[in-house]
Structures are given as structure tokens and as C-alpha cells.
BALOBA-259879 format. One line per 10 residues: their letters; for each residue x, y, z of C-alpha. Coordinates in steps of 0.25 Angstrom, whole numbers, m for minus. Layout:
A> X,Y,Z | ...
end
This chain:
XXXXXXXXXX> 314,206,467 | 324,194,471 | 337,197,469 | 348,189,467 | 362,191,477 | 373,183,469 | 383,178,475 | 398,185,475 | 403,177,461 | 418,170,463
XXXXXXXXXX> 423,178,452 | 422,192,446 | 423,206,450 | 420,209,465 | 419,223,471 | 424,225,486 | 423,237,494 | 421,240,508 | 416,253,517 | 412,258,529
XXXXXXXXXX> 399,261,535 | 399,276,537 | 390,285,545 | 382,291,532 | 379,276,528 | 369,272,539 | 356,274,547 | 355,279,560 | 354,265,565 | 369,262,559
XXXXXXXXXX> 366,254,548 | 371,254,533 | 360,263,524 | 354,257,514 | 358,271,503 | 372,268,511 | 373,252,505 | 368,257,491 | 378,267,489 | 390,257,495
XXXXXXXXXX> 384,246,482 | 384,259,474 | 399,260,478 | 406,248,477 | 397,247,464 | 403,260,458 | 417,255,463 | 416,243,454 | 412,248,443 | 424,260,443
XXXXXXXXXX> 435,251,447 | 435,244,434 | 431,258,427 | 417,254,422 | 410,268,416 | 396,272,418 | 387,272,430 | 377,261,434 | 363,264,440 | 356,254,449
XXXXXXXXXX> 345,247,445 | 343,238,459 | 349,233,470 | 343,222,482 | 350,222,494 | 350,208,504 | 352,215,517 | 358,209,530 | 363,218,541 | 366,231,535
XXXXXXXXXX> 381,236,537 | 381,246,548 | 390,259,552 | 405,257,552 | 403,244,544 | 414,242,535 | 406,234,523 | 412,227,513 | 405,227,498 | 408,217,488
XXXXXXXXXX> 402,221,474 | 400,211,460 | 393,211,449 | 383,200,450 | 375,199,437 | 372,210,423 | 363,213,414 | 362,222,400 | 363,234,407 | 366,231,422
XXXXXXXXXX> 372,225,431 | 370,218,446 | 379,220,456 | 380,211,470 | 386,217,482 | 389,211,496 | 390,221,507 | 396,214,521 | 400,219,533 | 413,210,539
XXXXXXXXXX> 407,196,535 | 392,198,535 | 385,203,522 | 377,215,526 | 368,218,509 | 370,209,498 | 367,220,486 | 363,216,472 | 362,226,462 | 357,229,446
XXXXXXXXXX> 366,241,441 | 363,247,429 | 373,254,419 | 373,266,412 | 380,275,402 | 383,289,401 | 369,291,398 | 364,286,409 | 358,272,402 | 359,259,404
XXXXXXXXXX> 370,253,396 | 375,239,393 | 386,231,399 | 397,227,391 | 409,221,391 | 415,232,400 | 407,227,412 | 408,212,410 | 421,211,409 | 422,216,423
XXXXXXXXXX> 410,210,429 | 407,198,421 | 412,186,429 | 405,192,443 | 391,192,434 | 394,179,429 | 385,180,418 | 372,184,428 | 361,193,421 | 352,202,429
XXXXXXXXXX> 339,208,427 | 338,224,428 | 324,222,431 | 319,229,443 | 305,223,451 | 301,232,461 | 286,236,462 | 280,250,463 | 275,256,475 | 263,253,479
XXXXXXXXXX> 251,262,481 | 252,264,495 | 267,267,496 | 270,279,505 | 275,290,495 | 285,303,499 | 293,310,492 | 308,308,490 | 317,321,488 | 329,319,481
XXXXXXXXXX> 343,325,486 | 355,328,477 | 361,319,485 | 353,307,479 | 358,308,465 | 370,302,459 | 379,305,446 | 368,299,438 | 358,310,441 | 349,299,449
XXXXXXXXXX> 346,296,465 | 356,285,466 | 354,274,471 | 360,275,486 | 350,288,488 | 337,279,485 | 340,271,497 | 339,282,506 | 324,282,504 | 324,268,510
XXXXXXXXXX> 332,271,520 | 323,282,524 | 310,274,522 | 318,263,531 | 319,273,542 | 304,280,542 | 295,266,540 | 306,255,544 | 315,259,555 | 323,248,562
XXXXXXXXXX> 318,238,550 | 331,231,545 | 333,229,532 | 336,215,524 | 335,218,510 | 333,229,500 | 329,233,485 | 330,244,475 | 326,246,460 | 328,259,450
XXXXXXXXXX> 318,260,441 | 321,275,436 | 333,284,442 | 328,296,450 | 332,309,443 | 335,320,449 | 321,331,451 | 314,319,452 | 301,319,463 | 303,305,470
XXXXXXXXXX> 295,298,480 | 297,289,489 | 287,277,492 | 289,268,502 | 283,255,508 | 285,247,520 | 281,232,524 | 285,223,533 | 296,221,526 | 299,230,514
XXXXXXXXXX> 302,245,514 | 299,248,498 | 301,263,494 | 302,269,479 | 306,280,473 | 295,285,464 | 294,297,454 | 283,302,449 | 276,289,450 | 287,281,444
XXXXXXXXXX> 296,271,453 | 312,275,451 | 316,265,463 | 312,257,471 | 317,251,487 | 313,239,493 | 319,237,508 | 318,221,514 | 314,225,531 | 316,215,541
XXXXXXX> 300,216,550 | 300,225,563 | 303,214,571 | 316,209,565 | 321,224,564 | 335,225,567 | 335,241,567
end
């Protein structure tokens, strides 16, 4: 899928926030995890939204990532947020993450929102007069294009933990990229990673049996969460080859 990474709009709301590498956000190699960068978007995204007292939750739908160097331990990173486009339903949401002057992920994003009821909901006024002028009038498709696995795709089992669900009763969105990260680290080590994907096609419940199916190819890690035949996510990881690995 191509995505589109808008530029920072001279007007409208912008978001900035900045934090701290921590131990518990990287790899044994030092760098920023990708669960650990989902959960940062996750966060200045949640800040948005609360600082100007917008009710409901939202529930991503996609997200790319245009990966440079990622951020490392004791970076201090500096997150600028902005919605970048809507939908009925939904709305995309551009990040820049940077370390000092250097941009380290460009982030794009489809969040959908929901009511009380845990369906999607329509955007009214409430949101435009707030995000309006940063969309500038840009629509965005909800529709997600990732393939199935294929036949041959090396299947294991995923257990759940607690620890992966969120107040909406589903694995959140952070947790899922702990499977890439551990995929990464058994068929990939060292391979450095420029870009990335995910798609949610059905939240995972809890006492849901998942499996994880992965692939690797010169230069694609794909994994999927899969239950009981049907696809709920879907990860796609961008690899630099062997020879270019920068550990």
C-alpha cells in the first residue's frame, strides 16, 4: 500500500511533546523498540484529544511508518502530532518523531472513533472545529489492503497476557508489535529496519487462540495475527539486505 506523508500544514492545531528513551523501551542493542514508538504515537495522540476534552475512545485501524535511524537509549525525542486528513468515521493522524534536528520515523496513521458501545461513530462538528484547518479539507480512505498469508507461512502459537489488553477489552495496539519485535530477533537479527505497516481487521478478544504467521524475504518480515483461520492483523516490516545491516 502507498501512503501518503503530508507535509506539517502552516496553520491548525499541532501537538508537541517530548520524552526520554528509557531502559524498558529498547532492545538489548540499545535501540528504540518498535511496541515502545507505538505506544509514544499512542500517547501524544491520547494527549490531543483530552486537552481539548473530546469524549470517546478511538481504535487504530493503520499506521505506516518511514523509518530512518531509530531513536536510541537516553535519546530525548521530540514528537509533533496533527491531524492530517478525515473520513465519516475516522480520522488520519501524521506524526514526526526527531531526535535533536534529525528525523528518526515519519508516522501516518487511520484512527477510528467510537461510542460508548464500542462502534464507530461519526464526526461532527465537535471535532472539526478543532481539527478543521489542520485537514484542510483532505478525505481519507478507511480501506485496508494487506494480503493473507500465504500457504507456506510458518505458523505458532501466540499466547495472550493480561498485559496485552487495554480498557477496551482488546490486545492494543502497542502489544501487537511485540510479535515483530520477536520474529525480528529469532529470523532477522542485526537487519535494520527502514519502514513499517500494520492493519486491524477484527480486534483480538480476550480467550481468543491466536497464531502467529510469519515470513521473511530479502527484504520483508510479514507476520499476522490469525484466529481460527481469520486474519485480525496484519505487520509488514521494510529490512535493509544482510550486507547493508547496520545492527
Amino acid at each position: 500500500m502507498t501512503y501518503e506523508f503530508v507535509d506539517c500544514p502552516a496553520d491548525g492545531r499541532q501537538v508537541v511533546a517530548t520524552r526520554r528513551v528509557r531502559l524498558g523501551d529498547v532492545t538489548a542493542s540499545g535501540r528504540l523498540r518498535l511496541d515502545a514508538l507505538a505506544a509514544y504515537l499512542q500517547d501524544i495522540a491520547a494527549d490531543d484529544v483530552d486537552e481539548i476534552g473530546i469524549q470517546g475512545a478511538w481504535v487504530l485501524r493503520r499506521m505506516a511508518l518511514r523509518i530512518g535511524d531509530l531513536p536510541r537509549f537516553r535519546d530525548e525525542v521530540r514528537l509533533v502530532t496533527f491531524c492530517s486528513g478525515t473520513g465519516g468515521r475516522w480520522a488520519e493522524r501524521r506524526t514526526t518523531v526527531q531526535v535533536v534536528e534529525r528525523v528518526a520515523v515519519e508516522a501516518v496513521a487511520l484512527w477510528v472513533y467510537v461510542d460508548a458501545s464500542g462502534r464507530p461513530a461519526p464526526l461532527e462538528d465537535w471535532f472539526f472545529q478543532h481539527y478543521a484547518s489542520a485537514a484542510n479539507d483532505r478525505k481519507v480512505s478507511g480501506r485496508l489492503q494487506h494480503g493473507r498469508p500465504p500457504e507456506d507461512a510458518e505458523h505458532r502459537p501466540w499466547p495472550l497476557r493480561r498485559a496485552d489488553f487495554d480498557v477496551l477489552a482488546h490486545v492494543n495496539n502497542a502489544a501487537s508489535w511485540q510479535a515483530v519485535e520477536e520474529e525480528l530477533a529469532r529470523v532477522a537479527p542485526g537487519r535494520r529496519l527502514v519502514g513499517a505497516e500494520i492493519e486491524y481487521r477484527a480486534a483480538i478478544d480476550v480467550g481468543d487462540q491466536v497464531e502467529l504467521l510469519t515470513t521473511l524475504s530479502d527484504d520483508r518480515l510479514s507476520c499476522w495475527f490469525v484466529c481460527d483461520g481469520d486474519v485480525r492483523v496484519s505487520m509488514l516490516v521494510d529490512l535493509t539486505s544482510n550486507a547493508d545491516a547496520a545492527g
